[in-house]
matplotlib code that plots the C-alpha trace (Angstrom):
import matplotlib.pyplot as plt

x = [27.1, 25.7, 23.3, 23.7, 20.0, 19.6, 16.6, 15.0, 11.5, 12.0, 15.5, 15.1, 11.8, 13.7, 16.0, 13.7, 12.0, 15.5, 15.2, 11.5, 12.1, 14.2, 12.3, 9.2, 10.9, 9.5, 12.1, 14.9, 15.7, 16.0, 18.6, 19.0, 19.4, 16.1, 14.6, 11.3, 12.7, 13.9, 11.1, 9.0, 11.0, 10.5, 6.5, 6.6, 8.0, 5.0, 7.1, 5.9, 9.0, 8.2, 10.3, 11.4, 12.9, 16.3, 16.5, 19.8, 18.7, 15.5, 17.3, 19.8, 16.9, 15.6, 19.1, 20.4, 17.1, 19.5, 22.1, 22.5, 21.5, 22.8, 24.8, 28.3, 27.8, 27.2, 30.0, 32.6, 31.1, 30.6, 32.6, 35.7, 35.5, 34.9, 32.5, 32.1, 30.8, 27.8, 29.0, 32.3, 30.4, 28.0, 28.8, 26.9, 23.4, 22.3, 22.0, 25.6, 24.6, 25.3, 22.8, 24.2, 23.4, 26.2, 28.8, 30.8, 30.0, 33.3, 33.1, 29.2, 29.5, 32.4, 29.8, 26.8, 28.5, 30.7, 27.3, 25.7, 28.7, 28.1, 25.3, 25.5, 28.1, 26.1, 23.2, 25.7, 26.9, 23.3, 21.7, 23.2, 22.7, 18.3, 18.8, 20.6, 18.1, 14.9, 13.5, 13.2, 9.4, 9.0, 11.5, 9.8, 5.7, 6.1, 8.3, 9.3, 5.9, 5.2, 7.8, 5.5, 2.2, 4.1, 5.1, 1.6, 0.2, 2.7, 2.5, -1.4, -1.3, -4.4, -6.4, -6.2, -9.0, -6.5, -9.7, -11.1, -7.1, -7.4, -10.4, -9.2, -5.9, -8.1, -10.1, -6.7, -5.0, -8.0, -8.1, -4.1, -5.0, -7.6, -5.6, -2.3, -4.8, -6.3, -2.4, -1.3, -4.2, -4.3, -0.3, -0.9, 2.2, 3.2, 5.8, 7.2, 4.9, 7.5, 10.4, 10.2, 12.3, 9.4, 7.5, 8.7, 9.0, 5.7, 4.3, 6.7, 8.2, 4.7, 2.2, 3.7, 2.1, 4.8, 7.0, 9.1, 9.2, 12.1, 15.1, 16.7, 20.1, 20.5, 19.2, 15.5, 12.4, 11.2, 7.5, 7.4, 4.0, 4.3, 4.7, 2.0, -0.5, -0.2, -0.5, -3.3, -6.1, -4.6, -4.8, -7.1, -3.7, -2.0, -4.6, -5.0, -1.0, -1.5, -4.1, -2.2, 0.3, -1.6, -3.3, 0.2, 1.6, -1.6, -1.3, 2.4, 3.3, 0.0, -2.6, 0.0, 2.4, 0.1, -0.8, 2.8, 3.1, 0.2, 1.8, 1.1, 1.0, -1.6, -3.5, -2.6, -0.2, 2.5, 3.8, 6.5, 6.6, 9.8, 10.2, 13.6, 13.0, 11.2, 12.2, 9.0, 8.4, 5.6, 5.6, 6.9, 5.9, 7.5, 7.3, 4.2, 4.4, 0.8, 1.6, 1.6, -1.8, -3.3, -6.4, -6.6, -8.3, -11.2, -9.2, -6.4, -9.2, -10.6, -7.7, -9.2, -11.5, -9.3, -8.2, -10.8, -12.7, -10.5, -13.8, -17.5, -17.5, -15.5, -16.4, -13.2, -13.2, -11.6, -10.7, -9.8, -8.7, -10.5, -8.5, -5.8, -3.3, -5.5, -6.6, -3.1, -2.3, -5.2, -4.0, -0.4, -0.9, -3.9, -5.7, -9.7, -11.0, -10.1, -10.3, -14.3, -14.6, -13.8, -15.5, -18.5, -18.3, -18.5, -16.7, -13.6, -12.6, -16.2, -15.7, -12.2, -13.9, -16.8, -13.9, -11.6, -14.4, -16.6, -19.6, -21.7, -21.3, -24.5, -23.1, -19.6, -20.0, -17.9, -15.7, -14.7, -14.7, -11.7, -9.5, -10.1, -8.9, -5.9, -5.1, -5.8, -3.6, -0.9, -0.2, 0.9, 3.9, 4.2, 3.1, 4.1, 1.6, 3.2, 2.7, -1.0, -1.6, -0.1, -2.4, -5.5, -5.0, -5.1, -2.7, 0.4, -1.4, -4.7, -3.4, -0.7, -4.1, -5.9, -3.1, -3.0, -6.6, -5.9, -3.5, -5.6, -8.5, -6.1, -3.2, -1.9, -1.3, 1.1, 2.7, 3.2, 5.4, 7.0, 8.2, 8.9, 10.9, 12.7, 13.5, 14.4, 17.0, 18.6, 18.4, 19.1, 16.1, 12.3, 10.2, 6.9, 4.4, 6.1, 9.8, 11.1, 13.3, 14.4, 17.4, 17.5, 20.9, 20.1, 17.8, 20.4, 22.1, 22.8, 21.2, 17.5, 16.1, 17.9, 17.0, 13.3, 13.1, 14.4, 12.1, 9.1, 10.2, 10.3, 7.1, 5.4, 7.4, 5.9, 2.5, 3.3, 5.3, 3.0, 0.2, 2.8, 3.5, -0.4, -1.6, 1.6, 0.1, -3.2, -1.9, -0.2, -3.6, -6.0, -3.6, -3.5, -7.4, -7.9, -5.9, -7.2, -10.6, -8.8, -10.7, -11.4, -11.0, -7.0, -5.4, -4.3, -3.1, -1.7, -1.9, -1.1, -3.9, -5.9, -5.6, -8.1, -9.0, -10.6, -13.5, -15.2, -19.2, -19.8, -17.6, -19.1, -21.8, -19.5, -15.8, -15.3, -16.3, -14.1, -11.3, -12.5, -11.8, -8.4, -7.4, -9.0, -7.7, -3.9, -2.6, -5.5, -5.6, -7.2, -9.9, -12.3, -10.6, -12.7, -12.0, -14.4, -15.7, -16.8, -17.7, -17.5, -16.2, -13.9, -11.6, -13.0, -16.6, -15.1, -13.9]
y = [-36.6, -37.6, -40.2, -41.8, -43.0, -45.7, -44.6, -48.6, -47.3, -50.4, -49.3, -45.5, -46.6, -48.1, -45.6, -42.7, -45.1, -45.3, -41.4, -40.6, -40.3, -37.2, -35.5, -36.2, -35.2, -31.9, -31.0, -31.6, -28.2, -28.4, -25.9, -25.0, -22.5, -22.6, -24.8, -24.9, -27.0, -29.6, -29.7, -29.8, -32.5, -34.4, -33.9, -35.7, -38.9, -38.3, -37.0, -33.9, -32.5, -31.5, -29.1, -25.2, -24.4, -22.2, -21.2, -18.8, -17.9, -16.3, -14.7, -13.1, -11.8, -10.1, -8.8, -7.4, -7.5, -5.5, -8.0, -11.2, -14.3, -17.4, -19.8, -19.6, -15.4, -15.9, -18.4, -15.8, -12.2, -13.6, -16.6, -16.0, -19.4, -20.1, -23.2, -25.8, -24.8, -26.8, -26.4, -27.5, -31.2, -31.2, -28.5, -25.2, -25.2, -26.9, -30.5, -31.5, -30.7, -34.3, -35.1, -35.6, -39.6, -39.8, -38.5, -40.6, -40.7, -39.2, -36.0, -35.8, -36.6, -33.4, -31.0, -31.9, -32.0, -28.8, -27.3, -28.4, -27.1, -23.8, -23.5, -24.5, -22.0, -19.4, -20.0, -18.7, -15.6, -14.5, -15.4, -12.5, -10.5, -11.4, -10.0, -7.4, -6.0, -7.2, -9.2, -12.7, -12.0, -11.4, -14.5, -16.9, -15.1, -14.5, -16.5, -19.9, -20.8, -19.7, -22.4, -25.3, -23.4, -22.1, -25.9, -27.6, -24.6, -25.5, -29.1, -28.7, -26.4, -24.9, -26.1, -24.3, -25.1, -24.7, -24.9, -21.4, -20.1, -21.2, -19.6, -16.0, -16.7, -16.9, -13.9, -11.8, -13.2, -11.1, -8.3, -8.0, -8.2, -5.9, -3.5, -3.9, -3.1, -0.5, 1.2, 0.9, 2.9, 6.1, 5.9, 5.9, 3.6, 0.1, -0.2, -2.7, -2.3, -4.0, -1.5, 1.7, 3.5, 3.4, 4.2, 6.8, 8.2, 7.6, 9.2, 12.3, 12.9, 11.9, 12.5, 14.9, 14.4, 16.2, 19.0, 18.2, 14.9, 13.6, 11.2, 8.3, 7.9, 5.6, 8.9, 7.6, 9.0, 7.6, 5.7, 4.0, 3.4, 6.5, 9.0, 7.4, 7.6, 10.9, 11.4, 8.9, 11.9, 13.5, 10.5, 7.6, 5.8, 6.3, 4.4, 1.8, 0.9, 1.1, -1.5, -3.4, -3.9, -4.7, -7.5, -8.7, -8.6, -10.3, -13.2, -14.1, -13.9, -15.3, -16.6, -19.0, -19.6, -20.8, -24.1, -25.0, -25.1, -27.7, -30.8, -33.8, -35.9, -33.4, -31.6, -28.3, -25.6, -25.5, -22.3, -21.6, -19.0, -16.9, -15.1, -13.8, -11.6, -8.2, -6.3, -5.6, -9.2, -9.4, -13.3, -13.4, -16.1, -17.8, -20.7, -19.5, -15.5, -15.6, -12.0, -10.1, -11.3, -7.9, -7.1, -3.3, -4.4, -6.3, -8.8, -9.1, -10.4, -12.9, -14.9, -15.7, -17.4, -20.1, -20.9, -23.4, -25.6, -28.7, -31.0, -31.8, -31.4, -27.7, -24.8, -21.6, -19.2, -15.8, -13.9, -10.5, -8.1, -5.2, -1.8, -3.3, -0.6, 2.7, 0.9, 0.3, 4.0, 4.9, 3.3, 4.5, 7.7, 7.6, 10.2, 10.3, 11.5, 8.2, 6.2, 7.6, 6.7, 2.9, 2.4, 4.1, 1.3, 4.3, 4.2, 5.3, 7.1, 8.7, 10.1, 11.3, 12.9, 14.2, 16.1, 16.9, 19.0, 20.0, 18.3, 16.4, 12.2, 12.0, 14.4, 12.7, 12.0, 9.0, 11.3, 13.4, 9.1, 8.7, 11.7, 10.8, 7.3, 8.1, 10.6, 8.1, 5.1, 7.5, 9.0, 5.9, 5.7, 8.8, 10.6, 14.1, 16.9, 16.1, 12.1, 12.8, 15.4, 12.9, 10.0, 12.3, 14.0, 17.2, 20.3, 20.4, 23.7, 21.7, 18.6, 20.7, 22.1, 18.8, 17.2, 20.4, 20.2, 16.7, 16.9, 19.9, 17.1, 14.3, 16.1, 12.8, 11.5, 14.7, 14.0, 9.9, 10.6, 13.9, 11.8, 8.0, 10.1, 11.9, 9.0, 7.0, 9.8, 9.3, 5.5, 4.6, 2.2, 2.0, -0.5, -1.9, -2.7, -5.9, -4.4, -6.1, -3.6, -1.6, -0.1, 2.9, 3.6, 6.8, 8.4, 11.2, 11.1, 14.3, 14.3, 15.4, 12.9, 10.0, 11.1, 11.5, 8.2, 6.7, 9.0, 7.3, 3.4, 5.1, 6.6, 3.0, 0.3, 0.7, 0.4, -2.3, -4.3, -4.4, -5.2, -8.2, -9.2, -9.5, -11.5, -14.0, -14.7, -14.9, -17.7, -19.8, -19.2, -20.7, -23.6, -24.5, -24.2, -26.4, -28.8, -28.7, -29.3, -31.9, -30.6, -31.3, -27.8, -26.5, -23.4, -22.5, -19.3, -16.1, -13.2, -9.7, -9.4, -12.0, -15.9, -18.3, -21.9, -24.9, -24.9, -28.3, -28.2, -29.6, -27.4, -24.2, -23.0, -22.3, -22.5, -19.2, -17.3, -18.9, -18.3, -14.8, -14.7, -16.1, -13.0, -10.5, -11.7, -11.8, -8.5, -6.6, -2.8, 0.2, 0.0, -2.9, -5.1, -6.4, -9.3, -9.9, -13.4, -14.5, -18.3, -19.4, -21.8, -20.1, -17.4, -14.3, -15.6, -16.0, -12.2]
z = [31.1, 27.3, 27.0, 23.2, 23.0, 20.4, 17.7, 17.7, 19.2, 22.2, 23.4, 23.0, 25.6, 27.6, 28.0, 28.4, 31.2, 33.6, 32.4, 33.5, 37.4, 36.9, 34.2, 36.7, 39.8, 40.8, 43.1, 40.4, 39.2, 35.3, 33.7, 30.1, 27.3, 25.1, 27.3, 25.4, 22.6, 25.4, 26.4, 23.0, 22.1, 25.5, 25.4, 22.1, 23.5, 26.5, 29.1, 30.3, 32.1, 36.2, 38.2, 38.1, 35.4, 35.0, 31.0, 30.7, 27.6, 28.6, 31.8, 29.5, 28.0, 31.1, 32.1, 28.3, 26.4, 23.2, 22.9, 21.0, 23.5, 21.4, 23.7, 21.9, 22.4, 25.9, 26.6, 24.7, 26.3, 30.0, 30.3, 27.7, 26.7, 22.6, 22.3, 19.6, 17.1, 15.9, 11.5, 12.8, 13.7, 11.1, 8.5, 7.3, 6.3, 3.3, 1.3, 2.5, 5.9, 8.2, 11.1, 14.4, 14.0, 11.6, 14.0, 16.1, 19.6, 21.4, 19.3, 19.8, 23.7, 24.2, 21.9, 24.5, 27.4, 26.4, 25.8, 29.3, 31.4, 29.6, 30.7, 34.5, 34.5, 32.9, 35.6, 38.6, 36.3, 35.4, 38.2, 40.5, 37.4, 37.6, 41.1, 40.9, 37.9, 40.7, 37.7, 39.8, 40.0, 36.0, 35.9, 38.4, 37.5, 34.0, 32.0, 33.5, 33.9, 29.9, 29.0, 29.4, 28.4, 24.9, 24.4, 24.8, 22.6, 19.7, 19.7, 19.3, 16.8, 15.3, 11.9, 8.6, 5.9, 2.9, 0.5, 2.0, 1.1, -2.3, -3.3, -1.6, -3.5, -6.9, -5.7, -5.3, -8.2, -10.3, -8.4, -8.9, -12.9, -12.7, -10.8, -13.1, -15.9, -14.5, -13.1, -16.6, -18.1, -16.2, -16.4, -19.8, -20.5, -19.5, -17.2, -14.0, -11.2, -8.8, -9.7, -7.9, -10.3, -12.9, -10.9, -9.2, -12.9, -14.2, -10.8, -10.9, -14.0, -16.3, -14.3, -12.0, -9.0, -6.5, -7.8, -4.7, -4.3, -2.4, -4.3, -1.9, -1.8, -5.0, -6.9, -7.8, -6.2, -2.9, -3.5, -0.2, 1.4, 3.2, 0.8, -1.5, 1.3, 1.1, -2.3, -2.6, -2.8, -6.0, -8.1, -8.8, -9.7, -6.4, -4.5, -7.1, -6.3, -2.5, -3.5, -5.6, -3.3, -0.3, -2.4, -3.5, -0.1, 1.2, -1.7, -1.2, 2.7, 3.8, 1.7, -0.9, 2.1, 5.0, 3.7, 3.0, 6.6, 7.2, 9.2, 7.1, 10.4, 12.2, 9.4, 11.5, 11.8, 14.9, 15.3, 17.4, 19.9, 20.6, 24.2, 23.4, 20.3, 21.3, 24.1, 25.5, 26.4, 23.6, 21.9, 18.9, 16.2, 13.5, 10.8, 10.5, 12.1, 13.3, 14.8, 12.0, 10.2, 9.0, 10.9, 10.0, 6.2, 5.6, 3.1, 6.2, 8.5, 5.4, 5.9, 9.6, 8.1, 7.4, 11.2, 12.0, 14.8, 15.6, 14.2, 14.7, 18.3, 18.6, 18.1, 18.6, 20.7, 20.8, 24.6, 23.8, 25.9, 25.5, 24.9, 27.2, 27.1, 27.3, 30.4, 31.9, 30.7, 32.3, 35.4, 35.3, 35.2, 37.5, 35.3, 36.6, 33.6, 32.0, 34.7, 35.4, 31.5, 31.9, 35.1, 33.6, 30.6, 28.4, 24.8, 25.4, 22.3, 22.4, 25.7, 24.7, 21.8, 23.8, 25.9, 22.8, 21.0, 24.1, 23.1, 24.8, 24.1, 21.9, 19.5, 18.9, 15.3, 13.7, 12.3, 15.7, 17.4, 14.8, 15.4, 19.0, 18.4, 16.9, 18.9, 22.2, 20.7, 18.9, 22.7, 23.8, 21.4, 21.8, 18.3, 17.6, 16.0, 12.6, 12.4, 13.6, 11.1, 8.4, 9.8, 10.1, 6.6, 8.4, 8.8, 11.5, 13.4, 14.3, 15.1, 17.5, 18.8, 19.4, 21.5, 23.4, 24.1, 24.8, 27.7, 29.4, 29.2, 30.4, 32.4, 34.7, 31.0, 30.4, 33.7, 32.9, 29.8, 31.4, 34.7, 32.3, 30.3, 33.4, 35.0, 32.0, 31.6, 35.2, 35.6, 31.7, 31.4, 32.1, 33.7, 33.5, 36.5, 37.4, 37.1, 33.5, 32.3, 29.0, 28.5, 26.6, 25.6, 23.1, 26.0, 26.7, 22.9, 21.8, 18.6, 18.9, 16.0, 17.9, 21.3, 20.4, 19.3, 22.8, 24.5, 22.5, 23.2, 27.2, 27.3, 25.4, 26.7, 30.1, 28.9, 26.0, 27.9, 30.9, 28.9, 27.5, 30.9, 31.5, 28.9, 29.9, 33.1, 31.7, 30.2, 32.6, 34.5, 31.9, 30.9, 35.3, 34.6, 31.6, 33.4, 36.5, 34.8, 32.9, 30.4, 25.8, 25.1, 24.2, 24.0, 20.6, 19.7, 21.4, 18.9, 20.6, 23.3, 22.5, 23.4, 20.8, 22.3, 20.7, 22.6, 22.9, 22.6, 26.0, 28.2, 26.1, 29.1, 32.2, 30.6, 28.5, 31.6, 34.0, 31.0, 31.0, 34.9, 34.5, 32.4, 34.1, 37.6, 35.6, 36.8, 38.9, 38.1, 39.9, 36.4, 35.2, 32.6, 29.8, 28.2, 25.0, 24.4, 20.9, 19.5, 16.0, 13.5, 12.1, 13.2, 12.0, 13.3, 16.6, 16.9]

ax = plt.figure().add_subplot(projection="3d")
ax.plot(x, y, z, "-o")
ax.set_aspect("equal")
plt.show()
């Protein structure tokens, strides 16, 4: 059925009243492909949709997390049936682009329609397919109940102060000039910063800073961020690009951009939140990406400062999970050494240090706490002796030696990847705690460069994508809470393991704790998991 619902704010009311029973019905199962957007656009006419949900989008997902999962893909490669197109009602993209209240109603009514029987029928191909993968628990646990919690989170949408933005822009605009300046005179020529063929000349050819540097395939020398890291000790000018560009990067994807996305009606930022894009099950965000806000750099976490409290009577607050995936490593493999480190509330890279060097805790210097660091987090995604000699500065023999020493310290660890990567190589995917699956179609490829890349997504997606799979529930947990409690404060933001709420004033004694329980009680493992609590009013005072 299509329902042509007139736009005069009385009628389209009193449509959406005859409507409302169904939407509220609970025991009305509602099916659809991107259901979050029906919903979004149903909580902004105050109908919070009721029910389970069935979104064939998100199942495909699940079931062939590599493939395309756009409805007219699905119709075609499990249905054989080519849809309407959407350009062929409305046109292509652009200022001659129609809106769908300028097309008649018969051709309108056969697109939605067309578009609903799709997919009903899609529900009773992929629903055997859910089953036969035994994902109905990371279905029905994990990501039907997100659908609702990513919606509310969206149409809230968190406060940016766009004055604190302008003055970092001013700050980086200088420090751009000053650092052009600066380039130009220990080159001892002016040329284009932004075009890697001069530079690759003035590093190479003038200033000859690699006799074998390496040419891409266009012919001019490569100067990506990679190989000027590791020329960054033989020059001042080296570092003063890296600089450069961070600065430039910074300035134009985050710092300019973010207040163009200020809603004029709210004063705030809505995101929106993908769970169809990586295939780990980690959230994705776009229009802003949140996601990707650098943390790593002091000037990345600056532009925190600009998320602020939603007014006078909230402060925010940041629930970080606290080393997340070390601890579900940790638990995977089942290695005590690790295990006895966390339950001990000892540092974690210390203690790996402390067993790295054979030392005792109180002599693990900062230096010896950062090899052990990257050596702890590069295991995960599986890092070979050659990236951690390139990200330690050191040579290939002694980091070959520290991950030896490493996996006589942690041996369950060596026995995780070894048996992940075994299995992954019979069955032709991996899975994490809760059974959503990965295929890895490369895992038994035949060339060794190609092969060792699958066998690193196998030995971290178990260990991301459980940690993903965590802080989902974690969610769907606090937002039962915060309604339950029918309480002032919202939840705001997910970024990677960390969930930030505006927290209002008077629920600030008992609520961040009980938050705090809600995502340590998530997915229980055989280790403590942390969650660190911070208040402030901004962002970056928060964490």
């Amino acid at each position: 059925c299509y329902v042509a619902i007139p736009q005069d704010a009385a009628q389209k009311q009193a449509y959406l009243d005859a409507l409302k029973p169904v939407f509220y019905n609970a025991d009305i199962e509602k099916i659809g492909h991107n259901l979050k957007f029906d919903f979004s656009v149903m909580l902004q006419q105050g109908i919070e949709v009721k029910g389970s949900l069935f979104d064939t989008m998100i199942v495909h997902t699940l079931v062939d997390p590599d493939q395309r999962h756009n409805m007219d893909f699905l119709a075609q490669s499990m249905l054989g049936y080519k849809a309407i197109s959407i350009t062929s009602l409305i046109g292509e993209k652009g200022k001659e682009q129609k809106s769908m209240a300028d097309i008649p109603v018969e051709e309108v009514s056969d697109y939605a329609a067309e578009d609903a029987d799709i997919t009903f029928q899609l529900k009773s191909v992929l629903e055997p397919l859910l089953k036969e993968t035994k994902q109905e628990r990371v279905y029905l646990e994990v990501e039907a109940p997100l659908i609702s919690v990513l919606a509310k989170m969206e149409a809230t949408g968190v406060r940016i102060d766009p004055g604190t933005l302008k003055t970092f822009s001013v700050e980086l605009e200088k420090e751009i000039n000053e650092l052009s300046g600066r380039i130009r005179e220990l080159a001892g020529t002016d040329f284009n910063l932004n075009s890697p063929k001069q530079l690759g000349q003035v590093l190479f050819d003038m200033l000859k800073l690699d006799p074998k540097a390496k040419k891409t395939k266009t012919g001019q020398y490569a100067t990506n961020e990679q190989v000027l890291t590791r020329l960054a000790p033989k020059h001042e000018i080296v570092q003063c690009i890296l600089d450069h560009r961070g600065a430039t990067k910074l300035k134009n994807t985050y710092v300019d951009t973010l207040p163009g996305f200020i809603s004029q009606a709210t004063g705030r930022v809505h995101t929106t939140y993908n769970q169809t894009i990586t295939a780990t099950g980690r959230l994705n965000s776009y229009n802003p990406n949140l996601q990707n806000i650098p943390i790593r750099t002091e000037k990345g976490r600056r532009i925190r400062q600009a998320f602020i409290a939603g007014g006078e009577s909230f402060t925010l607050l940041a629930a970080d999970y606290s080393q997340i995936e070390l601890r579900i490593c940790a638990a995977l493999s089942e290695e005590e050494a690790m295990m006895e480190a966390f339950i001990q509330k000892q540092d974690i890279h210390s203690a790996t240090a402390a067993r790295i060097y054979n030392s005792s805790l109180e002599d693990v210097n900062s230096d010896m706490r950062r090899t052990a660091k990257m050596v702890n987090f590069g295991i995960i995604y599986g890092i070979s002796a050659h990236g951690l000699a390139q990200r330690l500065g050191i040579g290939r023999a002694e980091s070959a030696e520290i991950i030896e020493e490493y996996f006589k310290q942690y041996p369950k660890i060596k026995v995780l990847m070894e048996s992940t990567i075994e299995k992954a190589r019979e069955q032709g995917y991996v899975e994490t705690l809760l059974g959503r699956r990965r295929p890895l179609r490369d895992i038994n490829s035949a060339n060794g460069t190609i092969r060792a890349g699958a066998e690193r997504v196998a030995v971290n997606t178990p260990i991301q994508g459980t940690a993903a799979d965590m802080i989902k529930i974690a969610m769907r947990k606090v937002q039962d809470l915060l309604e339950t409690e029918n309480t002032k404060t919202k939840m705001l933001l997910q970024i990677h393991d960390e969930l930030v709420f505006d927290l209002h004033k008077d629920e600030k004694e008992s609520l961040p704790q009980k938050i705090a329980g809600c995502m340590q009680n998530a997915l229980p493992l055989s280790i403590p998991i942390v969650v660190d609590l911070g208040t402030g009013a901004n962002w970056l005072e928060a964490h």
